[in-house]
N, C-alpha and C positions, 0 to 999 in steps of 0.2 A: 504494500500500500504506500501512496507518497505523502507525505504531510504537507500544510500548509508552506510551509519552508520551502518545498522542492526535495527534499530530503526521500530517502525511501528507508521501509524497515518489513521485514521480511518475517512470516514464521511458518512452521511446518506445522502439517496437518500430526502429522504424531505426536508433537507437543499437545495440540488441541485434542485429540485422543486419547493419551496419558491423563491429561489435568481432567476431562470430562471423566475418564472412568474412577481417577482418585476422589473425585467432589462425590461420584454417586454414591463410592461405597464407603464414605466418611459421613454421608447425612442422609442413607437411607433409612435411618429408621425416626430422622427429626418429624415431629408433626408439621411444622411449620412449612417445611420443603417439600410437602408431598405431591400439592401440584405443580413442582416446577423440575421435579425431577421424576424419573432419570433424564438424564441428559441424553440427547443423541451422539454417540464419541462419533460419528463419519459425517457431523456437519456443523455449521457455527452460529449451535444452539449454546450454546459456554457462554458467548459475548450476550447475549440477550438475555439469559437467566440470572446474570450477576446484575443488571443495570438495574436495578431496585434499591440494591443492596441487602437487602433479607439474605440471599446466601452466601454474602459478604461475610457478613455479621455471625452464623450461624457458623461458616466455617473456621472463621477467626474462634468462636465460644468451643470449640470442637480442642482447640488448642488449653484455653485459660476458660470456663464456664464464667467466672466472676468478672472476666476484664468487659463484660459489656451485662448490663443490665435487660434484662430482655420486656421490660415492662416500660424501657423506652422506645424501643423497636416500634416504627408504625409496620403492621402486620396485613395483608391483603394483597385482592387482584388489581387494584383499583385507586391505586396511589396517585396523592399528585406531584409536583414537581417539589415542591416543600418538603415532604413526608419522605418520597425520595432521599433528597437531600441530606435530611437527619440524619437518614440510617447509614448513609455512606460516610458521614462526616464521624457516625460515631465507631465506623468499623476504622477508619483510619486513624483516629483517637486512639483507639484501640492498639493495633498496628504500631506506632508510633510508642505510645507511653505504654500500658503495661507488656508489651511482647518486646518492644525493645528492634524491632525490626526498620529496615534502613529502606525506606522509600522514599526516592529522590525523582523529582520531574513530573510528578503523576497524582492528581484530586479526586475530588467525586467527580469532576466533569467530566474527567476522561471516559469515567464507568457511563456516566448516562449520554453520551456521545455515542461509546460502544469502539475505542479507538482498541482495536486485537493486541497488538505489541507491547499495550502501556497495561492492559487489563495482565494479560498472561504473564508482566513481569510481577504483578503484586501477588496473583494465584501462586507463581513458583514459590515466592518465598513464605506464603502461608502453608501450602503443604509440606516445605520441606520442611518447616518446624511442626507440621505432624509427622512426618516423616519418623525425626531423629526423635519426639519427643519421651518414648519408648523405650529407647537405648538406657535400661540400668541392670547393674548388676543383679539386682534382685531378679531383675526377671531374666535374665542372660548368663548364669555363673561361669559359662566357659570364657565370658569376656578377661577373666581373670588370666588366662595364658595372653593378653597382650602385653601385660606389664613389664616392663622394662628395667634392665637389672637395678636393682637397687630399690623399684618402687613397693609400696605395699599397697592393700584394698585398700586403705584411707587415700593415698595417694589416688587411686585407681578413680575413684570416687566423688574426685573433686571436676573430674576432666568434664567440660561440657561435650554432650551426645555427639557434637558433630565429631569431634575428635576423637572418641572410642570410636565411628564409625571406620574415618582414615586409619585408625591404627590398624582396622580389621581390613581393610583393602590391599594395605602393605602388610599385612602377615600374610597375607593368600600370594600377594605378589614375591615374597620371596619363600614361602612353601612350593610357589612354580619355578623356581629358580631364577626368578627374573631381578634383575639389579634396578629397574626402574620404580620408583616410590612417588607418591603423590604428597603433595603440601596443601590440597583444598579440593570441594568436591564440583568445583568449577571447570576451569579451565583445564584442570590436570587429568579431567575426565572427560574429555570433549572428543578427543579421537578413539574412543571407546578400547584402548591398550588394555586397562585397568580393569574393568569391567568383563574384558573377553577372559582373562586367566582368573576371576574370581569366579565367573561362572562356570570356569572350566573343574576347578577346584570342587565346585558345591557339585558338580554333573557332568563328567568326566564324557559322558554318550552325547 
């Protein structure tokens, strides 16, 4: 798509397929999202279902329940551009102050514009803190073989999820004998290297 700019920004339908199947099975059983989901993951029903913001919102509480009040939420088919408004202003409150997450460039207007590139960057970084939000020991005790000589479970303990996740990407990476190691789940994972010898690892066929 080109912006007002002249600019152009670009994304793939498997992104819009990934983020549609992770929304459905993150809020299928909310009351509130029953008629807006399931998503269609093979079309670009994703931009249209967020522009409310109710499964803004819903997604963001899916992470912290408390970081948004839901007795502020205006709820329905039939919003107006105000009501609207609120609800995106308070997922991105949200967003910002209790989750802590880094959204730069991008308001509610984007959402109710429906601009693909500005919406799928807020959705990535909401799911990926569902994603990691899960990574603990308690629930993982094998996570304990990443520890690194010298550390203990307190040590183990203090790492934030994403980093228990890297550690676990380079223990697979060098159980395949590979010398290359990742510093982020970014960039370092973009040529899919990383990815191909972990799942080689989990599923050798």
């Amino acid at each position: 798509m080109e912006t007002e700019g002249g600019g152009k920004h670009t994304y793939s339908m498997e992104e819009v397929m990934t983020f549609s199947n992770m929304v459905n099975d993150t809020l299928k059983k909310d009351e509130d999202c029953q008629d807006k989901l399931p998503i269609n993951p093979g079309s670009d029903d994703l931009f249209h279902v967020f522009d409310d913001g109710i499964v803004l919102c819903k997604l963001i509480m899916a992470i912290d329940p408390e970081c948004i009040d839901r007795r502020a939420m205006n709820i329905g088919n039939n919003l107006n551009a105000y009501q609207i408004g609120e609800n995106l202003k308070l997922a991105f409150a949200a967003c910002k102050g209790s989750l802590g997450l880094k959204i730069v460039g991008v308001g509610p207007s984007d959402f109710m514009k429906k601009v693909p590139h500005l919406i799928l960057g807020v959705i990535w970084r909401v799911i990926r803190q569902i994603a990691v939000q899960h990574i603990m020991l308690k629930d993982c005790p094998e996570i304990m073989r990443l520890a690194e000589e010298g550390e203990t479970l307190e040590d183990l303990m203090k790492l934030p999820p994403e980093q228990i996740l890297i550690r676990w990407v380079n223990f697979h990476l060098a159980k395949n004998n590979q010398s290359r190691r990742i510093k982020n789940l970014g960039k370092d994972t973009a040529d899919s290297f990383a990815m191909y010898h972990v799942l080689n690892r989990l599923d050798p066929a």
